[in-house]
VODRENZA-236300 format. One record per residue (C-alpha): x, z, y; residue in one letter. Coordinates in steps of 0.1 Angstrom, whole numbers, padded with zeros to 4 digits, always signed. Layout:
N
XZYA/...
# end
This chain:
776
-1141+1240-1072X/-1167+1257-1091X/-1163+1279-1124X/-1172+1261-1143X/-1150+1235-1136X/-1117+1252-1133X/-1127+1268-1171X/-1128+1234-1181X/-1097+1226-1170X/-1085+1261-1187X/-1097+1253-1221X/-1080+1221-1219X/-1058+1213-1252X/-1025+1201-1242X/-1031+1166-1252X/-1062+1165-1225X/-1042+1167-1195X/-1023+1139-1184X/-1000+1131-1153X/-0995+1112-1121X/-0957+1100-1106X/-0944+1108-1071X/-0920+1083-1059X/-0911+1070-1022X/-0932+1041-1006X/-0899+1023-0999X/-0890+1019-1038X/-0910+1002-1063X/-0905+1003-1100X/-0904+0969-1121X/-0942+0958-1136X/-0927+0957-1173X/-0957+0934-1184X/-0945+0900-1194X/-0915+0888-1220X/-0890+0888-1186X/-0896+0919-1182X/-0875+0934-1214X/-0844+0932-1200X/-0854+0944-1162X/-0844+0978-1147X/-0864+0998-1123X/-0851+1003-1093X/-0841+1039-1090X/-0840+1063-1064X/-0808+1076-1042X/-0790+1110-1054X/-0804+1127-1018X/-0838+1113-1027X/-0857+1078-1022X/-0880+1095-1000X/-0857+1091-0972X/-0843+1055-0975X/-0843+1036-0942X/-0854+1001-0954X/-0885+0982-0972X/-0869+0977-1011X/-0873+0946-1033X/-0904+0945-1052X/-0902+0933-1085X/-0930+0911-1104X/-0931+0891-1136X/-0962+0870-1123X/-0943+0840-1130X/-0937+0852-1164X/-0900+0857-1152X/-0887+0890-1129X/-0885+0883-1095X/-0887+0896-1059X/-0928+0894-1050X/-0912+0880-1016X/-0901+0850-1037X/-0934+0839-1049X/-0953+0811-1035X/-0986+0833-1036X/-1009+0852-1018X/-1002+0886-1038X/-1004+0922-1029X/-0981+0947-1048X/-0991+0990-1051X/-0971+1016-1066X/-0979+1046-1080X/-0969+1066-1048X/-0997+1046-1028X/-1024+1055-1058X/-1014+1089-1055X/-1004+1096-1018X/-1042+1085-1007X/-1057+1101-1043X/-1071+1070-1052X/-1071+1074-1091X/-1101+1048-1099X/-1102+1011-1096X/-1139+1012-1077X/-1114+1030-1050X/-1092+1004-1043X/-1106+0979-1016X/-1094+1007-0993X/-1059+0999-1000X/-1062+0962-1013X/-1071+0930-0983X/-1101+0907-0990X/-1114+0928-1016X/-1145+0939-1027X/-1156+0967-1056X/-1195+0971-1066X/-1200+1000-1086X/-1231+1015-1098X/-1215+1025-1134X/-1195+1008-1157X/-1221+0984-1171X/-1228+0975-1131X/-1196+0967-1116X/-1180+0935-1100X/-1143+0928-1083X/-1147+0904-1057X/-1121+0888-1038X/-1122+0870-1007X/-1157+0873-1012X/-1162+0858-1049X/-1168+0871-1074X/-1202+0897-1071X/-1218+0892-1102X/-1217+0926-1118X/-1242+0933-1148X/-1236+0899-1168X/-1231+0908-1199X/-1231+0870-1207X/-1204+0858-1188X/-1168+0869-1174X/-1161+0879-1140X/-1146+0858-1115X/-1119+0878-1105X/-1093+0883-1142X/-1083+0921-1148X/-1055+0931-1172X/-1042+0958-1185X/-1007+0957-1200X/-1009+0918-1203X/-1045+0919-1218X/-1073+0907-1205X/-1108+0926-1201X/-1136+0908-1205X/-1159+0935-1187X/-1152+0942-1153X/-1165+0981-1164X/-1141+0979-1185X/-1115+0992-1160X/-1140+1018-1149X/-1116+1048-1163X/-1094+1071-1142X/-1062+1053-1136X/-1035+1067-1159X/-0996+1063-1158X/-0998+1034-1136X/-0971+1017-1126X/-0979+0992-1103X/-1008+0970-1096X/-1008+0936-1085X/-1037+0915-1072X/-1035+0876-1068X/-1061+0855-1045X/-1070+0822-1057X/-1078+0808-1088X/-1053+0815-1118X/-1053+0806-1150X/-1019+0781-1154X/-0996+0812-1164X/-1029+0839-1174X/-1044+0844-1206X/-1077+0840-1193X/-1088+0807-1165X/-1101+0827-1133X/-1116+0813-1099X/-1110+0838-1072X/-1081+0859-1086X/-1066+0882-1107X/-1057+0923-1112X/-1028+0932-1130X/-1026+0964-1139X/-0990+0975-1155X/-0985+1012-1168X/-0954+1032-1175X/-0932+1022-1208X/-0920+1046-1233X/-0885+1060-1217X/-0853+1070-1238X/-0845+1099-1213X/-0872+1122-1220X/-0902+1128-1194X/-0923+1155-1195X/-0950+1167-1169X/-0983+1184-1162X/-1007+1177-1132X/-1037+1196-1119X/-1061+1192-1093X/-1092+1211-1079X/-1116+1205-1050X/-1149+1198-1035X/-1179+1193-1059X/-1167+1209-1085X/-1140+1183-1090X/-1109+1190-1110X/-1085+1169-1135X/-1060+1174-1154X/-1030+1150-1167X/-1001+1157-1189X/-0971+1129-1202X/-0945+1134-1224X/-0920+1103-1228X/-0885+1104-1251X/-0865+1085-1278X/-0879+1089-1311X/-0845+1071-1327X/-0815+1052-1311X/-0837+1017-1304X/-0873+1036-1307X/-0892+1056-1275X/-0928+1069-1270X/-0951+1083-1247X/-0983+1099-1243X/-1005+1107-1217X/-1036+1121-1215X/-1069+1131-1185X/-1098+1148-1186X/-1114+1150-1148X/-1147+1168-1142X/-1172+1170-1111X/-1209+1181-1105X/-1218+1151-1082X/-1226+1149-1045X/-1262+1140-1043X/-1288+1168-1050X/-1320+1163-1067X/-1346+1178-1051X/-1368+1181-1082X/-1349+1202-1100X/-1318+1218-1078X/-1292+1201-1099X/-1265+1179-1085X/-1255+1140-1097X/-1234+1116-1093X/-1206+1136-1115X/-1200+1143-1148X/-1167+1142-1170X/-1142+1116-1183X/-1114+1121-1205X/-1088+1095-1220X/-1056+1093-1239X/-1031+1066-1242X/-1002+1063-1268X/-0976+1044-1272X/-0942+1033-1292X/-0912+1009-1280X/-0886+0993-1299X/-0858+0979-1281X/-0829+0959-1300X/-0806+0947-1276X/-0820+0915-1255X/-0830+0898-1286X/-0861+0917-1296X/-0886+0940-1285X/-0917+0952-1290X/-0945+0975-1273X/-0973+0988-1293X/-1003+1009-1271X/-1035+1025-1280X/-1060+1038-1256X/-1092+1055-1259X/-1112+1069-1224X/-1150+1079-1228X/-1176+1089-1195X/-1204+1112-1200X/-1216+1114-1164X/-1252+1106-1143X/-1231+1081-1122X/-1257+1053-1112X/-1283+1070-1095X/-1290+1053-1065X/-1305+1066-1028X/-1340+1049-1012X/-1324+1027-0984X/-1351+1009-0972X/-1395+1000-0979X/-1386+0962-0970X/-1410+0949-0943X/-1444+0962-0963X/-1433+0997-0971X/-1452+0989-1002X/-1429+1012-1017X/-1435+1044-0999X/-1478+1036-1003X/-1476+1033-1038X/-1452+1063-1041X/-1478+1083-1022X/-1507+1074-1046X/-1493+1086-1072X/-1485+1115-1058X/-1446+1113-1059X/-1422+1128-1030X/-1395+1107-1021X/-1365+1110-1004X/-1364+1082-0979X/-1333+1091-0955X/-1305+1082-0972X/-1283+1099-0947X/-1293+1132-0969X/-1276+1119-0998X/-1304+1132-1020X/-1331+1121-1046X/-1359+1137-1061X/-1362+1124-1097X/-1379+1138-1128X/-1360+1124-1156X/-1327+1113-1137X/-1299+1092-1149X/-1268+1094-1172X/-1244+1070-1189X/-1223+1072-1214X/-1192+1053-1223X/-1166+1047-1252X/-1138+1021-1249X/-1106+1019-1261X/-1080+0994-1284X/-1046+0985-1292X/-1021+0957-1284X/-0991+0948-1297X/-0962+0925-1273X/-0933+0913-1286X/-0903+0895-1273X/-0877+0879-1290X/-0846+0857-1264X/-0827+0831-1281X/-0789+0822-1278X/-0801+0801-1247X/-0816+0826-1232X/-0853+0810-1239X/-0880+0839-1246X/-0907+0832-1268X/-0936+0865-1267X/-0966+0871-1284X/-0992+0895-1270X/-1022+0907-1295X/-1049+0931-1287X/-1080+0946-1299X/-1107+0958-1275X/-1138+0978-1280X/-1165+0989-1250X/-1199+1006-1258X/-1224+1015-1231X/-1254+1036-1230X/-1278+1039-1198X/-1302+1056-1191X/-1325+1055-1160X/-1352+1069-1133X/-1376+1048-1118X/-1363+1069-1088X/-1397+1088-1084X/-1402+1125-1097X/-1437+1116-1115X/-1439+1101-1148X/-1438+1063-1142X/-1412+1047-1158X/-1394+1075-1182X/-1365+1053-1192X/-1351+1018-1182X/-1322+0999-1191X/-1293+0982-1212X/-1272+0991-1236X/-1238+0969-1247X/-1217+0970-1276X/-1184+0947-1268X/-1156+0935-1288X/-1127+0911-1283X/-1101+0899-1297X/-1066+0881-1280X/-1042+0859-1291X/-1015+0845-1266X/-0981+0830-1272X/-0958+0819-1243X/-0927+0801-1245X/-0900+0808-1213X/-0873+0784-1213X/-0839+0797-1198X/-0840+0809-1161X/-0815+0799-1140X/-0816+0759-1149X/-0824+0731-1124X/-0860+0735-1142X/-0879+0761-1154X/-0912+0763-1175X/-0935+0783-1196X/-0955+0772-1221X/-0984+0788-1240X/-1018+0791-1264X/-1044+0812-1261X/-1075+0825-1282X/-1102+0851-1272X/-1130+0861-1292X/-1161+0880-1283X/-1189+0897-1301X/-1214+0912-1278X/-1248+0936-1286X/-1268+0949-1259X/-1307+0959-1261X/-1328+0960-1228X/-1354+0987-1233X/-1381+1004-1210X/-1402+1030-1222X/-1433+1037-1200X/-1449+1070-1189X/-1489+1076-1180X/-1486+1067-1144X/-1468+1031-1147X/-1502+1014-1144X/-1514+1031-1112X/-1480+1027-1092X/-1479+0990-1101X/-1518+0979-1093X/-1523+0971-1126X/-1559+0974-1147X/-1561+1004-1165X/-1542+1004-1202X/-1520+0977-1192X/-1484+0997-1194X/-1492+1028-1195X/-1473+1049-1222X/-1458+1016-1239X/-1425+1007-1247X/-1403+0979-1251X/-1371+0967-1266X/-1353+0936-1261X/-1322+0928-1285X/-1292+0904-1276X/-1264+0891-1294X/-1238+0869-1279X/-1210+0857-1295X/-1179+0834-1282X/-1148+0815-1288X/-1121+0802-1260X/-1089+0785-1266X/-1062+0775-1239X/-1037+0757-1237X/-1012+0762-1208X/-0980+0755-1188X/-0961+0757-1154X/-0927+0743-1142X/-0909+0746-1114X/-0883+0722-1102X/-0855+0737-1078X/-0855+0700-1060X/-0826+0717-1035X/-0810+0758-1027X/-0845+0755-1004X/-0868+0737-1019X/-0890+0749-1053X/-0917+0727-1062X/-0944+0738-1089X/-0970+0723-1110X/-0993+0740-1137X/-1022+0730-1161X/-1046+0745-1181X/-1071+0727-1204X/-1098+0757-1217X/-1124+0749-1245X/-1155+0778-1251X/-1180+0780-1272X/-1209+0804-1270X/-1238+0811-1289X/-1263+0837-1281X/-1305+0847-1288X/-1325+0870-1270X/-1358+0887-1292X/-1382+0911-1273X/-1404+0927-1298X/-1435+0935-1297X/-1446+0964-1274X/-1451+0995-1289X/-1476+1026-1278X/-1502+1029-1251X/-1544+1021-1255X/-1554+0996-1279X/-1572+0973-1245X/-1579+0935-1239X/-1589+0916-1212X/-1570+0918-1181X/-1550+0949-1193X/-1542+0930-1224X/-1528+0895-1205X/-1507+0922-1181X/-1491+0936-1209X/-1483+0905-1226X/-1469+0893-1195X/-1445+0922-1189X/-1440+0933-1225X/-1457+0908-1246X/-1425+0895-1276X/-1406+0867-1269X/-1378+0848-1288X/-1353+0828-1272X/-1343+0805-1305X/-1306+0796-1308X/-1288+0793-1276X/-1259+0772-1271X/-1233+0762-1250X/-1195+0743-1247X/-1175+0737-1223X/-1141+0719-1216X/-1122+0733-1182X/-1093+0724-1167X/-1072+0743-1138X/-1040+0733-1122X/-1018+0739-1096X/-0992+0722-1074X/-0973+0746-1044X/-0941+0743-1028X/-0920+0771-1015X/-0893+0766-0987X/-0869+0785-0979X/-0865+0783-0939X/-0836+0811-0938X/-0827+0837-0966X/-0855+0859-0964X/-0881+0835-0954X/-0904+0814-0974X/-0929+0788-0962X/-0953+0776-0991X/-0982+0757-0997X/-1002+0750-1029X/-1031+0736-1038X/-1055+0751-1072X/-1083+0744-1093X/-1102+0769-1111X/-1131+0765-1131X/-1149+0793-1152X/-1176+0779-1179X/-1210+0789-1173X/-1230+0821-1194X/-1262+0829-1208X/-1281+0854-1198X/-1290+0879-1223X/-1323+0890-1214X/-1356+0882-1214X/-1363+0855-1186X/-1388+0857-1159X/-1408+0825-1144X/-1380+0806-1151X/-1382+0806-1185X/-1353+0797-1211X/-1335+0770-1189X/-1329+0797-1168X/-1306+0818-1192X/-1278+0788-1193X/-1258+0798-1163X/-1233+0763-1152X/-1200+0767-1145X/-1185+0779-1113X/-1158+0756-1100X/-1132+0762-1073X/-1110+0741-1052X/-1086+0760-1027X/-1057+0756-1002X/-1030+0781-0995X/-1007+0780-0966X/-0989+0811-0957X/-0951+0830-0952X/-0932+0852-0965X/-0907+0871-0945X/-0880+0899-0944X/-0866+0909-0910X/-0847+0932-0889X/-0825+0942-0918X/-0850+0945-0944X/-0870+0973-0920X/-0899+0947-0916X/-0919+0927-0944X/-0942+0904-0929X/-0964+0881-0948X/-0994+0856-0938X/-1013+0829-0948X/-1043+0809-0942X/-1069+0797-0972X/-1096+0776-0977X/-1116+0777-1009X/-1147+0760-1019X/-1166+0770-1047X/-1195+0743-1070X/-1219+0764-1090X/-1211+0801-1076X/-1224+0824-1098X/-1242+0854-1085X/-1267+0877-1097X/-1303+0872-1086X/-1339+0895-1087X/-1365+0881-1098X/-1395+0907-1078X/-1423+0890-1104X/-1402+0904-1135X/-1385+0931-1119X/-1355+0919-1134X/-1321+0909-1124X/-1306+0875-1138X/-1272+0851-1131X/-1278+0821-1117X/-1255+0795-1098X/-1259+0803-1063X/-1254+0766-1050X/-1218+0758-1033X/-1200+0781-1016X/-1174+0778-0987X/-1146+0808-0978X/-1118+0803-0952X/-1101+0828-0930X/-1067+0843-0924X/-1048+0873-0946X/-1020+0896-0928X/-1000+0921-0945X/-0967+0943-0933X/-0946+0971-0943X/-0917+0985-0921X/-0899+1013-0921X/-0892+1021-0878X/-0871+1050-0887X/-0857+1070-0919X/-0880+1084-0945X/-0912+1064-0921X/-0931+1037-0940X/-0960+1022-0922X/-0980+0995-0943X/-1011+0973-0926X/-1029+0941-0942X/-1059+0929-0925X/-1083+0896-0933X/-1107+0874-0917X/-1131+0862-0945X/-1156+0831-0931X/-1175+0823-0963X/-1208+0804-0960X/-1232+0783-0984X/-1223+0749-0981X/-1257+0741-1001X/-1279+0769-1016X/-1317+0752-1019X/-1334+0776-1039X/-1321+0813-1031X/-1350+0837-1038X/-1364+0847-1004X/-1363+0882-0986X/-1393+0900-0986X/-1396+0891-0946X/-1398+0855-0957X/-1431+0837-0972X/-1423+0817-1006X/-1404+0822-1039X/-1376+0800-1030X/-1359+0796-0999X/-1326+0778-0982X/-1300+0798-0975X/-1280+0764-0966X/-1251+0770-0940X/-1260+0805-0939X/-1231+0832-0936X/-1251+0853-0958X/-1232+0861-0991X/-1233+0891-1011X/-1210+0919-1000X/-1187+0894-0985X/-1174+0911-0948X/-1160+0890-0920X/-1136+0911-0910X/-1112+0943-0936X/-1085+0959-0926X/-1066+0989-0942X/-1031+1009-0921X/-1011+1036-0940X/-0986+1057-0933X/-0962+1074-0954X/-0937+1098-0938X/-0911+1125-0958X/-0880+1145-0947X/-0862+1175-0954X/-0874+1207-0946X/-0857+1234-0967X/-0821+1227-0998X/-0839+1208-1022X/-0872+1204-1006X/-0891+1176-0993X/-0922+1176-0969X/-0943+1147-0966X/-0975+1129-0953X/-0999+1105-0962X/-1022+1088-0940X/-1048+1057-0952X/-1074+1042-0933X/-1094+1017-0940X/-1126+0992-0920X/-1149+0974-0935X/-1174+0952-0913X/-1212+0945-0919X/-1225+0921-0946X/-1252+0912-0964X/-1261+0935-0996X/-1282+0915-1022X/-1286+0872-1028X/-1318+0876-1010X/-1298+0878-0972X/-1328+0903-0963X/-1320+0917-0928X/-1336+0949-0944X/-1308+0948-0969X/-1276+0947-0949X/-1245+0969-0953X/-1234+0987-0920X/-1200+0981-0912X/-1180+1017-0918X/-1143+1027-0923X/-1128+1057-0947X/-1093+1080-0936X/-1079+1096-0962X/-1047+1126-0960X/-1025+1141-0979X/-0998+1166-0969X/-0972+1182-0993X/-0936+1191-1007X/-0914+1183-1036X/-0884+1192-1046X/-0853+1164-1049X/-0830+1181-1073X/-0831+1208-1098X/-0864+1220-1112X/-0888+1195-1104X/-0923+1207-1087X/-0945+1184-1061X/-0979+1206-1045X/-1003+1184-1025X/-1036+1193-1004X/-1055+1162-0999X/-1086+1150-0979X/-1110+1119-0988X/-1130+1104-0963X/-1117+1130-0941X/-1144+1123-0911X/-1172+1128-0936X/-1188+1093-0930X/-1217+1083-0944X/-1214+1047-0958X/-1229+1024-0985X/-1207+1004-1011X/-1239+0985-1029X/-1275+0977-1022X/-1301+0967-1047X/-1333+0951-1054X/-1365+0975-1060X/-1397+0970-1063X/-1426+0962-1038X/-1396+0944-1017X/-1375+0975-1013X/-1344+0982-1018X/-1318+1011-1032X/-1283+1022-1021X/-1253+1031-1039X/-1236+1061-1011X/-1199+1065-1007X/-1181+1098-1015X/-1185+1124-0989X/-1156+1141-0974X/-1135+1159-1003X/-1107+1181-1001X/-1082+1192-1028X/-1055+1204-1038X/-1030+1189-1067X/-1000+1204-1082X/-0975+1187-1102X/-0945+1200-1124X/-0918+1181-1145X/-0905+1203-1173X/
# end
């Protein structure tokens, strides 16, 4: 860690630090996210330490809106505590398809990010239109995948469900859901500090304090700031990016009044000042236009990626502030029926800007800027658990207002790079305003029907109505030679203003749901279900290319699936074995799209869409204080029908079928992660233990196009960690850690560039550090 780094971390205020939680991998604390969860207690560790229990323990879940063992739901689901986040340092959602089966994470930057699961849901950079895969936070749902681009921070437990969701969720959802749960206020006081250094100049700190602030009223606040220089160099200048800083704080107040009322108010603010997004040359295409064009104008670049360097003149930066507040209260009846209310207020603004990836003055800036807010309304109703049936009922509002503004501003070598007569762009800029607004309402509800002690059968329905309005305007280009002619019609055609008119669009959409769950002996389950999701379509808010306006209205994406799978506890509770098999197909996929005549990315419905394949996951415990966790997937998805799929740069033609074709974005055949997580005794008091993580990820395409230039090679990561803790008295844990320990060079993205090229986003290289930890 450099010094500059660790004086940040010195001149840190108190309330800039913020803090992480140890615990075993055999005990998980309850998710306290839904009205259930009031009266739920966590599971806590034995006197001699959890560490050292000999069996896998119960993990709890309110996905079903009511607490229960995760082995009891009829769902593909995978459960993380905090001591998996931490044990394998993975503090950053864009981290956690090395932990998480059938999952994938694009990340450029916050604006250009998409959760995929099982293969759907890589649409990143829509500001138009919701993701495919639902994330929450605390019971709310974020409308912007980037959204959750902040260092994780007092998390509890994370929970991801595959298939569509939408009967018991605020928001409807196609191909699954995130549920991120953080730690509640406590009324036996908490208080700890956390630091970290290590390679690249990274360090972070964390500090929480927890406590009763009155006999039925608790708080807590905690609080980050993490800082690195980057690991890419830029040759142009020396400097180093792909770093920068973040810093958030979260605060909160609970009220608890017996089992008749409670309530949980939070506010959150994180911001990001870094040059995250820059991007590597991975490949000319078939022409190597590219590397011609670069020469003529004179620029150097860097076209081995495997040197995890650029050489850019004005480089790239983002900035980002987000934040809000939610308030959830419960309030149980005499019967035991729970009606809750969740509210919450979300804000998320986003400011690029970008290289042309060349270190001469062609393009000086490029990009969009965003301005989100929403609002949330939901209202559940829980009848009383325990009866031959049980439901949950609810409504549900979300509101969105949405600003962005695509800009480029030109430098005096755009028209030579780009062929184009003299004057055309050369020194002229361009801005492109959008507004969006929208307006969803839901109404929900699930039973289930214990038909026998065995037999639970389930049905759910959803019946969503949204309404969107939105306009695009590009002015009028501004700067550059007064020219005509040729020049002038090229301008126009890039540059030239534009006004979308009033853009509207409604849309009714129904989910449901019908499983059953058997239970074939006391800790095994046997279930089936069978879902509907359907997500309304989006308009694209910028300027269109050759498609005109009919191609900003984005349909909606529609998903049938089938789930059959098990659930199983064995050899006294030392193994957890789960599986199931899936089938989903998907009507009106939306993906994101280039467009190589505008240079522009766009959403469009990427025909119909077929995924099937096989999920594994297990945890045992062979021996005392030994957890070993492994989940693997085979993921076949295919285009059932995709017509007119822009072509690779290999292939002649605008459009081309991509029909039957195994070809979709970031979607591998074949994931697999194995951990191990091993502690004993090693000194009165003292603790030693080990983590170990390593996860596969096999080759697939990396843009809509299915260019063979543009293919992901199949890689794997290993992450360490070795440490000690104390168990009793004064409480200290000390950590040294290693990320992609066998320094592998791997790509997590590709991208569309010009002259049929393409651009890489590269994976972390190897990272060690070291973390302390102390309770006080």
């Amino acid at each position: 860690m450099n010094v500059t780094a660790l004086a940040v971390l010195a001149a840190l205020p108190p309330f800039a630090l913020g803090a992480g939680n140890v615990v075993s991998a055999a005990v998980a604390a309850v998710p306290l996210t839904a009205a259930a969860a009031a009266d739920s207690t966590p599971i806590e560790p034995a006197a001699d330490g959890a560490e050292v229990v000999g069996a896998v323990q119960t993990v709890l879940v309110t996905t079903r809106r009511r607490v229960e063992s995760s082995q009891n739901v009829p769902t593909p689901m995978t459960v993380l505590g905090d001591d998996a986040l931490d044990g394998n340092r993975l503090y950053r959602v864009q981290d956690l398809q090395q932990l998480l089966p059938s999952t994938t994470i694009n990340y450029v930057h916050a604006r250009q990010m998409s959760f995929a699961v099982r293969g759907l849901g890589n649409n990143p950079a829509s500001d138009g239109l919701e993701g495919s895969v639902g994330i929450y936070l605390d019971n709310v749902y974020l409308a912007r995948p980037g959204m959750a681009a902040f260092d994780a921070l007092d998390v509890q437990q994370l929970e991801l469900l595959r298939g569509p969701q939408g009967t018991l969720f605020g928001k409807n959802t196609t191909a699954g859901v995130l549920n991120i749960a953080t730690r509640k206020p406590t009324f036996t006081p908490e208080r700890s500090v956390e630091l970290s250094a290590g390679r690249f100049g990274y360090g972070q700190g964390k500090l929480v304090l927890s406590g009763p602030l009155g006999e039925t009223v608790a708080g807590r606040l905690s609080a980050y700031k993490t800082v690195d220089d980057g690991y890419i160099v830029n040759r142009h200048n020396g400097d180093h990016v792909q770093g920068g800083q973040r810093q958030g704080a979260r605060g909160q107040v609970s009220v608890e009044q017996g089992k008749e009322f409670s309530l949980r108010v939070i506010a959150d603010y994180n911001e990001e000042h870094s040059n995250n997004g820059t991007l590597v040359f991975y490949s000319a295409g078939p022409s190597g236009r590219a590397l011609t064009q670069a020469r003529l104008v004179g620029a150097t670049p860097v076209v081995d990626p495997n040197e995890r360097a650029v050489s850019l003149d004005s480089g790239s930066s983002v900035s980002v502030h987000q934040g809000g507040a939610s308030a959830e209260a419960n309030w149980t009846f005499a019967n035991d029926a729970r009606l809750t209310s969740v509210t919450a207020w979300r804000f998320w603004n986003f400011t690029p800007r970008n290289d042309d990836g060349l270190d001469v003055p062609i393009m000086l800036n490029v990009g969009a800027s965003a301005k989100h807010k929403q609002f949330t309304q939901e209202l559940r109703w829980a009848t009383p658990s325990g009866k031959p049936v049980e439901s949950v009922f609810g409504a549900y509002y979300y509101y969105q207002e949405l600003d962005n503004n695509s800009f480029a501003v030109n430098g005096p070598l755009a028209d030579l790079y780009n062929g184009n007569a003299p004057g055309a762009w050369n020194n002229v800029g361009s801005t492109a305003p959008g507004r969006l607004r929208v307006n969803s309402y839901a109404l929900f509800g699930q039973s289930t029907w214990h038909a026998t002690e065995r037999l639970d059968l389930t049905a759910g329905v959803r019946a969503s109505y949204e309404d969107k309005w939105a306009r695009v305007v590009r002015n009028a280009p501004t700067g550059g030679a007064t020219v005509t002619g040729a020049a002038l019609a090229a301008r126009n055609g890039r540059y030239g203003a534009f006004d979308s008119g009033n853009l509207s669009l409604t849309q009714s959409s129904p989910t449901a749901l019908l499983s059953a769950g058997y239970k074939a002996a006391p800790e095994v389950l046997l279930y089936t279900s069978i879902s509907h999701g359907e997500k309304s379509g989006g308009i694209n808010l910028a300027v269109p290319g050759t498609g005109g306006v009919a191609s900003m209205l984005v349909g909606a994406e529609r998903s049938n699936a089938l789930e059959l799978g098990v659930k199983s506890t064995l050899l006294d509770n030392r193994l957890q074995l789960n599986g199931n098999v899936f089938a989903t197909v998907v009507h009106g996929y939306q993906s994101n799209a280039y467009d190589p005549i505008a240079r522009s990315s766009y959403l469009t419905n990427a025909g119909d869409v077929r995924t099937r394949g096989v999920e594994i996951e297990a945890i045992a415990t062979p021996v005392r204080g030994l957890t070993l966790r492994a989940n693997g997937a085979f993921n076949h998805a295919s285009y059932l029908k995709y017509t007119n799929a822009p072509c690779a740069p290999e292939r002649p033609g605008t459009f081309c079928d991509l029909s039957g074709r195994d070809a979709l974005v970031n979607a591998p055949r074949w994931t697999g992660n194995v951990g191990l997580q091993y502690a004993k005794g090693v000194g009165d008091g003292i603790n030693g233990y080990v983590n170990a993580n390593y996860a596969y990820r096999a080759s697939t395409y990396g843009t809509l196009d299915a260019s063979e230039y543009a293919r992901i090679p199949a890689y794997s990561v290993s992450n360490f960690s070795v440490g000690l803790r104390t168990t009793n008295g004064t409480a200290w844990d000390v950590s040294l850690w290693v990320k992609n320990a066998f320094d592998k060079q791997y790509y997590t993205s590709l991208w569309n560039s010009g002259f049929g090229s393409y651009n890489a986003v590269i994976g972390t290289p190897r990272t060690v550090g070291v973390t302390g930890r102390y309770e006080f």
